[in-house]
C-alpha positions as CSV (number, residue, x, y, z in Angstrom):
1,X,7.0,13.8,22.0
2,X,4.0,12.3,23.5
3,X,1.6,14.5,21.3
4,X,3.1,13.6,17.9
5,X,2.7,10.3,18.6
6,X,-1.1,10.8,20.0
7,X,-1.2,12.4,16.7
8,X,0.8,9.7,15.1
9,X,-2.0,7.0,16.3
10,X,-4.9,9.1,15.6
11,X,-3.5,9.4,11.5
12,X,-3.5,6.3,11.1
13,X,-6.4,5.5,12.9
14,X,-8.3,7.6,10.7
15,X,-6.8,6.9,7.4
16,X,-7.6,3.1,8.4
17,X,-11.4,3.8,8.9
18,X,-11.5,6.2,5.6
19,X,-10.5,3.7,3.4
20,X,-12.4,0.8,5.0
21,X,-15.5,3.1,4.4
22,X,-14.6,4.0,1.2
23,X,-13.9,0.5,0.1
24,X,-16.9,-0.7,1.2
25,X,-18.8,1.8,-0.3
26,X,-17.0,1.0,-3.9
27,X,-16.9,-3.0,-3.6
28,X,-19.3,-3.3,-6.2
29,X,-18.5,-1.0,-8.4
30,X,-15.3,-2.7,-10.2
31,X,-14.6,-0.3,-12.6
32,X,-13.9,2.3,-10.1
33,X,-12.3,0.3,-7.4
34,X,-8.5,0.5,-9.0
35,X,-8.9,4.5,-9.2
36,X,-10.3,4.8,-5.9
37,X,-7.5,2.7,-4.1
38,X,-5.1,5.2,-6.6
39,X,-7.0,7.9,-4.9
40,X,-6.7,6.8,-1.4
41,X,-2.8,6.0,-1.9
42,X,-2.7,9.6,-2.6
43,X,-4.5,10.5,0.6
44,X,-2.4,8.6,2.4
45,X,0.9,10.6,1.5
46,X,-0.8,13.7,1.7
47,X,-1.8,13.5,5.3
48,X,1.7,13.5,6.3
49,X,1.8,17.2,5.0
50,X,0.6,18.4,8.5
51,X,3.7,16.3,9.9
52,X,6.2,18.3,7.3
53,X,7.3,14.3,6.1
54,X,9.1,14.5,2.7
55,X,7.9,12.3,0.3
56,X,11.6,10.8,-0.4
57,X,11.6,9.9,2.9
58,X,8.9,7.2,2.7
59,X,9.9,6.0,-1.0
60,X,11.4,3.0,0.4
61,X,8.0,2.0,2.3
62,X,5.8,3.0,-0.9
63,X,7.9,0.8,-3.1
64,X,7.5,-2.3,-0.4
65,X,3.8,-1.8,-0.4
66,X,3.5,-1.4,-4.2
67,X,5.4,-4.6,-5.0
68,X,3.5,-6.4,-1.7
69,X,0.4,-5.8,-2.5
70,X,1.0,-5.4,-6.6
71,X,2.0,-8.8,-7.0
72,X,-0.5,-9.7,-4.2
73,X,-3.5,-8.8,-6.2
74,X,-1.9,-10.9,-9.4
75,X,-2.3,-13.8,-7.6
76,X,-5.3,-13.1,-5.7
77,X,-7.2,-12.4,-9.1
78,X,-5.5,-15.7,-10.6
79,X,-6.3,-17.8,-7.9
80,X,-10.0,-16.8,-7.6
81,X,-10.0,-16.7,-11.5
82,X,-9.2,-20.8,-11.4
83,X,-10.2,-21.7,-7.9
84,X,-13.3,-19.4,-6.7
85,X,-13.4,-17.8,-3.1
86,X,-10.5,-20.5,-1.5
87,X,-8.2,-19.9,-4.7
88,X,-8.1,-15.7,-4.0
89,X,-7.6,-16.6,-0.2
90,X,-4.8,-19.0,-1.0
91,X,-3.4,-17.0,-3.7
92,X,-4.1,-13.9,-1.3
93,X,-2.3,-15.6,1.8
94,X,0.8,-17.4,-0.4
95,X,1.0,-14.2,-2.4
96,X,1.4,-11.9,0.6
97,X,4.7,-14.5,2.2
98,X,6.1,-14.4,-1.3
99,X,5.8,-10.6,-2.3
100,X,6.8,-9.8,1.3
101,X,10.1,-11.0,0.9
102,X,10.5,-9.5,-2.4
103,X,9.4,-6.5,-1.4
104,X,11.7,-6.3,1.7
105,X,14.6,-6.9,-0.7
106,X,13.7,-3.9,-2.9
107,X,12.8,-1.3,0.5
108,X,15.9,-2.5,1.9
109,X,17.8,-1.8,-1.4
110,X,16.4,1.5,-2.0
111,X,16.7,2.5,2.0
112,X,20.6,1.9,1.8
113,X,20.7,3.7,-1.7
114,X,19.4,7.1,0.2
115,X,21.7,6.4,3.2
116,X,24.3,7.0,1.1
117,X,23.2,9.9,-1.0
118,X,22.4,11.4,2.9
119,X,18.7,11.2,2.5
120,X,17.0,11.2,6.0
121,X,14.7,8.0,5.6
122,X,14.8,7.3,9.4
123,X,11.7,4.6,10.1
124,X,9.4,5.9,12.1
125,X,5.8,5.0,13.2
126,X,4.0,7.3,11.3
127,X,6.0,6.7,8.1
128,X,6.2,3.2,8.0
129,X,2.3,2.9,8.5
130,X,1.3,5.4,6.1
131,X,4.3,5.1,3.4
132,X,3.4,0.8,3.5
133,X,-0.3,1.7,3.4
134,X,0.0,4.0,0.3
135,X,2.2,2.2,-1.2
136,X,-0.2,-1.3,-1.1
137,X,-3.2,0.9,-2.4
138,X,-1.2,1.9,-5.0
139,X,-0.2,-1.5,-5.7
140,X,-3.0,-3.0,-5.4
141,X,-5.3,-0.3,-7.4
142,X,-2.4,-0.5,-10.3
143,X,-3.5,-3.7,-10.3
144,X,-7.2,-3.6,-10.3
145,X,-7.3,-0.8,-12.9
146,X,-4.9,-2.9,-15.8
147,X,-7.2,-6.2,-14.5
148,X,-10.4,-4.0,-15.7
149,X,-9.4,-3.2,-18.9
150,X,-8.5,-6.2,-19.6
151,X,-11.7,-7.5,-18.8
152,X,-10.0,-10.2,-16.5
């Protein structure tokens, strides 16, 4: 027990300083940004392979994070869009209470829908973390990618 959650820890740990060095890496290069969060959502789910996690069990934490941090990056690009650096924070810091909630209504909708079809989507550490963290790159990188070709 006390190995898988070393293990656990150190997943996380390591997915958080991948894509802080990735997205560092790509913050100047706007086209690619949206595809590279994409990429790292991907990533995320993936490294749960070694821990035999099924991917239905963490729908209900991808769909939080993809609303969260979809709707998030709306206002975030709106608010710096009309107000500069201070309008992306607010919109960033308002956004996240907002699609919080929202998101909570639709993770706790969709956890009680497997419940009942018998679909083990137990929370755990590990797939809380890294189901929420794929799910807000996705989000997020959906986001980004439609903003670009837009030109917005």
């Amino acid at each position: 027990m006390r190995q898988k959650f070393i293990l656990s820890i150190l997943n996380i740990l390591t997915l958080c300083v991948i894509i802080a060095a990735v997205s560092v890496f790509f913050v100047n290069n706007t086209h690619w940004t949206g595809f590279i969060l994409i990429i790292l959502s991907v990533l995320c789910v993936a490294s749960l392979v070694p821990f035999k996690i099924k991917l239905r069990s963490i729908q209900p934490d991808i769909i939080f994070g993809l609303i969260d941090n979809g709707i998030l990056a709306i206002l975030a690009i709106l608010g710096g869009h009309f107000a500069g650096v201070a309008g992306a924070i607010l919109g960033g810091v308002v956004g996240n209470a907002i699609t919080d909630g929202i998101a909570g209504i639709f993770e706790g909708h969709y956890a009680e829908k497997l419940r009942l079809q018998l679909v083990p989507e137990e929370r755990t550490m590990l797939k809380s973390a890294v189901g929420k963290m794929a799910g807000c790159l996705l989000g997020a990188g959906v986001v980004l990618v439609i903003a670009n070709l837009i030109n917005f």
